[in-house]
N, C-alpha and C positions, 0 to 999 in steps of 0.2 A: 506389719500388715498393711498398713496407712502407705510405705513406700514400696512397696509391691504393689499395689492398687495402681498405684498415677504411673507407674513403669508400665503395667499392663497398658492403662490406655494410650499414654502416650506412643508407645508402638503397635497398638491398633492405628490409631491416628496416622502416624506416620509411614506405613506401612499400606493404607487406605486412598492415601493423598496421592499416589499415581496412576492410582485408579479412578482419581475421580475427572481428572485430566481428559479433555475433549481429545479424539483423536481425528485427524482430519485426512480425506486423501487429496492427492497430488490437486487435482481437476474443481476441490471446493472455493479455489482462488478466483475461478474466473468470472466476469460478471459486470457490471460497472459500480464502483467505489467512487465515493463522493470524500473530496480531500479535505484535512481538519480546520483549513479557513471558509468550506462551504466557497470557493468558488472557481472550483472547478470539478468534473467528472473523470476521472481514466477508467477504459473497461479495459480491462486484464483478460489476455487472450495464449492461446498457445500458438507458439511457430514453431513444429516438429517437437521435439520432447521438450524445449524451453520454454521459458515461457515470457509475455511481453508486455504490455501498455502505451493507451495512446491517449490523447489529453480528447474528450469527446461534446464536452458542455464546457460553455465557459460564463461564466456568471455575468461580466461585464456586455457579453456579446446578447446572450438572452433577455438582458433586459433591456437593451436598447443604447446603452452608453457611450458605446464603440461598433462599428460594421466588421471591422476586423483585426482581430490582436495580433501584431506579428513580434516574432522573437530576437525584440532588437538589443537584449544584452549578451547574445551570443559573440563570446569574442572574433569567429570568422567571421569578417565584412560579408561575406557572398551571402551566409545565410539568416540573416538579419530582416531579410525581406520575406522570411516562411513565413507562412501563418501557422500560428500555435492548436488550430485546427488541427483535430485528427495526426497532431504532430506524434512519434513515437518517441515516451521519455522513458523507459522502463524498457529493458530487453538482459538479456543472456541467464535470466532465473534457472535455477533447475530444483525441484522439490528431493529433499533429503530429510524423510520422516517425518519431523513437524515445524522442517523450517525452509522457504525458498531463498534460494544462497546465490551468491557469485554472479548476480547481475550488477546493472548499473542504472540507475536514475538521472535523467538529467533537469535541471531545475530552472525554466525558462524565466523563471523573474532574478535569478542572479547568473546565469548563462554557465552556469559549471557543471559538470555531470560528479558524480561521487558514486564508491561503490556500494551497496547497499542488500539490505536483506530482508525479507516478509515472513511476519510472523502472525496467524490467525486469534484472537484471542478468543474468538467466538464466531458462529455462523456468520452474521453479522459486523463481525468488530476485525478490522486487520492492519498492525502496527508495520509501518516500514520505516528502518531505523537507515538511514543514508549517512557513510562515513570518511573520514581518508586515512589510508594505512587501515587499522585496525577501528572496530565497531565501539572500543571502547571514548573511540575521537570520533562523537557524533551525534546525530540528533534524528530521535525516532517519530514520527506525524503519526497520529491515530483514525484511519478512514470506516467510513461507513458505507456500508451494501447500499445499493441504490437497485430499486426493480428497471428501470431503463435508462441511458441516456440522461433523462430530463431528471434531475432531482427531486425527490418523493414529497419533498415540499411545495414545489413547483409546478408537478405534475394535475391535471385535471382531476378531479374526481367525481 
């Protein structure tokens, strides 16, 4: 009787648990996300059904440190002189149920782009796991919603 019980619950339980999973649509990505060292902003935006990001705050430049960050570990000499402003590191996403896939990130303090993929954990919370070859060779950053631009911390109140 006792192993009938915990069989029962345990397939309530599990049975339960994909239901209790947020679902999310394609369009809840976009917004600006503040990245897991807090110093910088990308707002994630759509270009036709894809979807993108561009680096929008940058921590060192808001507080006064630097006038202008530009992206000098880019292995092309020509583009070494961008500014990491408004730079676009995110592009070719496409949303497939509850994961945005098949883009690429590029990562302007080591100058490499890696392919990479967004995954929402909450309204709030959204993981992108940037990899080479396969996601299992890789490393996932944890970002937060940010209401504009300026980071919530930052921001006036």
């Amino acid at each position: 009787m006792l192993l009938k019980r915990i069989f029962v619950l345990l397939s309530l339980i599990s049975f339960s648990t994909p239901c209790l999973a947020q679902k999310f649509s394609a369009d809840d990505i976009l917004g600006f996300w503040l990245s897991e060292s807090k110093t910088g902003v990308i707002e994630v935006y759509k270009e036709g059904e894809e979807f993108a990001g561009k680096l929008v705050w940058l921590k060192e430049i808001h507080e006064g440190k630097v006038k202008i960050k530009l992206d000098i570990e880019n292995p092309d000499e020509k583009l070494q002189k961008r500014s990491l402003m408004n730079l676009k590191n995110l592009h070719g996403f496409k949303f497939d149920g509850d994961i945005w896939s098949g883009g690429k990130i590029y990562d302007p303090k080591k100058g490499k782009t890696y392919s990479a993929k967004m995954t929402m954990k909450s309204i709030d919370k959204l993981d992108l796991r940037g990899y080479v070859g396969i996601s299992l060779f890789g490393r996932t950053s944890s970002w937060t919603r940010q209401k504009s631009a300026i980071p919530d911390s930052y921001a006036k109140k």
